[in-house]
N, C-alpha and C positions, 0 to 999 in steps of 0.2 A: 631553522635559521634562514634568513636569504639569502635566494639565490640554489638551495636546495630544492632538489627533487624531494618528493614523498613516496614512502609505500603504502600500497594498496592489497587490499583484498580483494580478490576476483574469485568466484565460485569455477572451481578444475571440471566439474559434472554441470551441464547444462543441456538436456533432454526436453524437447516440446516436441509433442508429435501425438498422431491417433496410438492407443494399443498401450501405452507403457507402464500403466500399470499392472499389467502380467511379468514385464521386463527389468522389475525394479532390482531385481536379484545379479542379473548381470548386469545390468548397470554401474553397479556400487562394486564388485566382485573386477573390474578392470583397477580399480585404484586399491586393491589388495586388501580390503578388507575383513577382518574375520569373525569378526565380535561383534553385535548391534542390539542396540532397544527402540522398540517401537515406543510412538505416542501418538494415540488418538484422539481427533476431538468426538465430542461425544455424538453417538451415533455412525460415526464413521467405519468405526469397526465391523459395526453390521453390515455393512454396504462391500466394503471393501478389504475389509482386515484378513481374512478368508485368503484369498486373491495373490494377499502382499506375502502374508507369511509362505503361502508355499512357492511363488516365485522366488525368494530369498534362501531358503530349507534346500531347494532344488541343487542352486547351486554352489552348497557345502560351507553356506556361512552359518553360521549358529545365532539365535535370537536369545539373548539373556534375560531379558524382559519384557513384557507390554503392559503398557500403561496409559488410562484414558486421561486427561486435561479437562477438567471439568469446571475448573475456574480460572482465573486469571491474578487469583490474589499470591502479592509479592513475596509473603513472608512460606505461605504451601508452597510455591513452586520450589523455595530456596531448599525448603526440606527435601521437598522432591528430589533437586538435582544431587544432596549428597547422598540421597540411599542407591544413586546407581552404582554398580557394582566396579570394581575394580580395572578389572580386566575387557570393560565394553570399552572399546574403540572407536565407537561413533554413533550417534543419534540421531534417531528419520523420525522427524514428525508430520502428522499427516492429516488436515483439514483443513478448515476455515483459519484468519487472523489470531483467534486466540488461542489455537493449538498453536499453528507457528510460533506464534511470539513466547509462548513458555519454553517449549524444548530451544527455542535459539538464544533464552535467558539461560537453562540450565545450560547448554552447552561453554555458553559464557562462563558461568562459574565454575564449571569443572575443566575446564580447557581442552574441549572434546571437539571436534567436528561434527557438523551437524548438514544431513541433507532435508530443506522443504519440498514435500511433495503436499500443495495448493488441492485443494479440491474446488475453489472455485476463485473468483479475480476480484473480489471486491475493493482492493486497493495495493499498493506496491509491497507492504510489508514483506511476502514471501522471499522478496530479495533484499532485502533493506539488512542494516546491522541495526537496529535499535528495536527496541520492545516497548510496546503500551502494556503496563501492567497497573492492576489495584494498588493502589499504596496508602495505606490513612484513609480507608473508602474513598479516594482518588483514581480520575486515572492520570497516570506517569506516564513520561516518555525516559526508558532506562538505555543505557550503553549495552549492547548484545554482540549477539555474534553474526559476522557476515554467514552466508547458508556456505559449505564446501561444496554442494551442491544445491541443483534444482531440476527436477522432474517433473514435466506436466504432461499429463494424458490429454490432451483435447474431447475427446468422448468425456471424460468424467467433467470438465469445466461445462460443458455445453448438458450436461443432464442437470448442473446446479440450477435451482430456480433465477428467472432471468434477472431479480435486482438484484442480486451479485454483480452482475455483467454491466448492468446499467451503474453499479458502481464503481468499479473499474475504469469505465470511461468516463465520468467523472473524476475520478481520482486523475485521471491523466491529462485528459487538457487542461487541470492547473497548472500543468508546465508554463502553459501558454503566458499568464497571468503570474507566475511564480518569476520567472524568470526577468517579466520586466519590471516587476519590486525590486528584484536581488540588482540586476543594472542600477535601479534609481537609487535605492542605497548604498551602492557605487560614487554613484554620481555626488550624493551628496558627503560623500569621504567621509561614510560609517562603517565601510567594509570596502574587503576588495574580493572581487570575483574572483576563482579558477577558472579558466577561459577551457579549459578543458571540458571539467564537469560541466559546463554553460551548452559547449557544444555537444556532448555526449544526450544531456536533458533533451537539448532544439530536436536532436535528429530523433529520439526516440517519440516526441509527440509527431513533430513532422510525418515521418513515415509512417503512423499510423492514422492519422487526421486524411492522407493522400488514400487509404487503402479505400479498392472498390471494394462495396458488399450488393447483396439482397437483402441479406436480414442476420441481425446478432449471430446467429447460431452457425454461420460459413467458418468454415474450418480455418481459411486466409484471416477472416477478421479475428477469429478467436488466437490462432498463432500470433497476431501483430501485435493482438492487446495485451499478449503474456510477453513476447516479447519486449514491448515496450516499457513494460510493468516493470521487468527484470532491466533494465536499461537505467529505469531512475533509482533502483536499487543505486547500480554500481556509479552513480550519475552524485549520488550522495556520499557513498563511502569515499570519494574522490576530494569530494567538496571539505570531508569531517564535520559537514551538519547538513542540517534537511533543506538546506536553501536552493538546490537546483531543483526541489521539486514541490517547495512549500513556500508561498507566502500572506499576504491580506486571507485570501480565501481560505486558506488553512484557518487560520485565526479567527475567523467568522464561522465555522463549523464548530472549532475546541469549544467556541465560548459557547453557541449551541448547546453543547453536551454539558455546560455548566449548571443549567436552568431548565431546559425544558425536560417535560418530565419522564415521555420516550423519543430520543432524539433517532432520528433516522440513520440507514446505513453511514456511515463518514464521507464515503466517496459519492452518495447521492447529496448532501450539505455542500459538500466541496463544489460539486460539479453545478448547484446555483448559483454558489458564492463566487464559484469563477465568470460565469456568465457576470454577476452585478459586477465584477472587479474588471473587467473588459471593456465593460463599461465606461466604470470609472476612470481607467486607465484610458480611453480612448484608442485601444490599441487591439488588432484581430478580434476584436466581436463577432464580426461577420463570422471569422473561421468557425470562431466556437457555436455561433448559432445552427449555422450549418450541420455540424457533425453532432449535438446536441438533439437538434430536430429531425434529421438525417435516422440515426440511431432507435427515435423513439424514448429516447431520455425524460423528452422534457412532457411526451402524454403519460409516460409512466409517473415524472414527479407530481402528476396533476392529478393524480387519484390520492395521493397522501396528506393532503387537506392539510398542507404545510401553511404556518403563518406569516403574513406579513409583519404584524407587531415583534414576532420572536427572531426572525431576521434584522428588523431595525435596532433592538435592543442588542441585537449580536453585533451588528457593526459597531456598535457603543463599545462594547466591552472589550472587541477584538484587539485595539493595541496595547491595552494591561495584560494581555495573555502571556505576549513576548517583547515586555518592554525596552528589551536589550536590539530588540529590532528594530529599522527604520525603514514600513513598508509604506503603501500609496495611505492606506488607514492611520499612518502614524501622524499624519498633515489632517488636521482639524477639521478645513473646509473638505475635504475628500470624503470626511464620516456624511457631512450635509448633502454630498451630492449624491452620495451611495443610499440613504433615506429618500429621498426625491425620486431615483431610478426605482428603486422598489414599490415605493406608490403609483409613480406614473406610467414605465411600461408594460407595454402591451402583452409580452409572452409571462413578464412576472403576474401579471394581473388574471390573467389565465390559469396557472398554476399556483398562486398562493391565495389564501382566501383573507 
């Protein structure tokens, strides 16, 4: 109603630091918990499953189950989440995005708490309440559960190979570019902003856009860019949809993934599309070129023999994605100028072929 507040979901456990995957047992063991299931993404168990179970075993919680995530299809996970047992109190899922995203759907269905422990940043999901999952050989964007917690080792993010990380940072200066769609859809009184989640998004790109580095792998950038990560998590669950941290360029990724036939990480798609929508927007280019080029982003997207033609058909397709939206892309002449920027500048023409 107006004029009311909303509640929120905030994750009670939030842990970024070197070391903590030996610590995941006390961790979870201050918020009294006694019962847990593991989920790994695959391969993960190897690396680390070892590690977790006895740091947890240590401190006198019991593990009910473990269990690997090997797909992401909607109707296996739904099975999945009701053969957990009864008496589990909480679910730690532990890898990339599409582990996350199963155990935070099962969580969701069975009405469980659920902590992500990321093994590597390739975009905000770890913190987010929503799930990309198969549905109809689709992928969805489903209703989940915010994390009750979130734990990240920095050692384990920083061992992930680095386009993770260059995803990540793409994933996150679409703030940049996200943010001035959700105003200008403001403006044209198709929505109204939360000024809050608006500010929560600004500061978490901000502060990480300012951060000094040497190179990806510095402990400062890795903490800013988890932290940031986890920032538009809560930056969304504020909002009650992806708007403080998705817009045009989100939409010029999805459709990507609609056509092409191995579409790239998400958050490296994102992290072009926000550069062309910066553009188009006329608005912080500079910022984003900098930390793009800064980063190493943009010699990393230049080895992946990305297209021009599959960018310009994406900006075609990108306002049918979310028709209920009114981004920069959703104005006609915006699709013309964003084909134009793609042909003619210089760092696109560099990295796309």
């Amino acid at each position: 109603m107006k004029g009311n507040t909303h509640r929120i979901a905030i994750p009670s456990i939030l842990e970024v630091g070197k070391g903590n995957i030996d610590y995941i047992g006390s961790i979870i063991k201050k918020c009294m918990f006694k019962r847990v299931s593991l989920y790994f993404g695959e391969g993960i168990y190897e690396l680390f499953g070892k590690k977790i179970e006895k740091s947890i075993l240590s401190v006198g919680i019991d593990i009910s189950s473990i269990g690997e995530v090997r797909n992401i299809n909607f109707e296996e996970i739904a099975i999945q989440a009701f053969e957990i047992p009864r008496d589990v109190e909480l679910l730690i899922g532990i890898g990339g995005g599409k582990a996350i995203d199963a155990v935070k759907y099962m969580a969701f269905l069975r009405k469980l708490p659920f902590v992500s422990i990321p093994t590597s940043t390739s975009n905000d999901g770890f913190a987010s309440s929503g799930a990309s999952l198969i549905l109809n050989g689709k992928r969805n964007s489903v209703p989940a559960k915010t994390p009750y917690g979130i734990i990240v080792d920095i050692d384990v993010i920083k061992g992930a190979p680095e386009k993770f990380i260059y995803s990540g940072v793409g994933d996150l200066v679409s703030n940049i570019t996200a943010l001035y769609d959700w105003k200008f859809e403001e403006d044209n009184k198709k929505t109204v902003v939360d000024d809050f989640a608006l500010m929560i998004s600004k500061k978490a790109v901000n502060s990480f856009v300012r951060t000094e580095f040497e190179t990806i792998k510095d402990d400062l950038f890795l903490k800013e860019l988890v932290d940031s990560l986890t920032m538009n998590g809560i930056s969304m669950e504020i909002a009650g949809d992806s708007s403080p941290a998705s817009g045009a360029e989100h939409l010029i990724s999805h459709a990507l993934d609609t056509f092409v036939s191995v579409p790239q990480l998400h958050g490296v798609q994102v992290g072009i599309a926000s550069y062309i929508m910066a553009k188009v927007q006329d608005h912080r280019y500079k910022r984003i070129t900098k930390i793009l080029q800064g980063t190493g982003f943009f010699d990393y997207a230049a080895t992946l023999k990305m297209k021009k033609e599959d960018f310009k058909k994406a900006v075609e397709i990108a306002p049918s994605i979310k028709p209920n939206r009114y981004t920069y892309l959703h104005v006609k002449k915006n699709i013309d100028i964003a084909k134009r920027i793609i042909d003619e500048d210089e760092i696109l023409n560099r990295i796309l072929i």
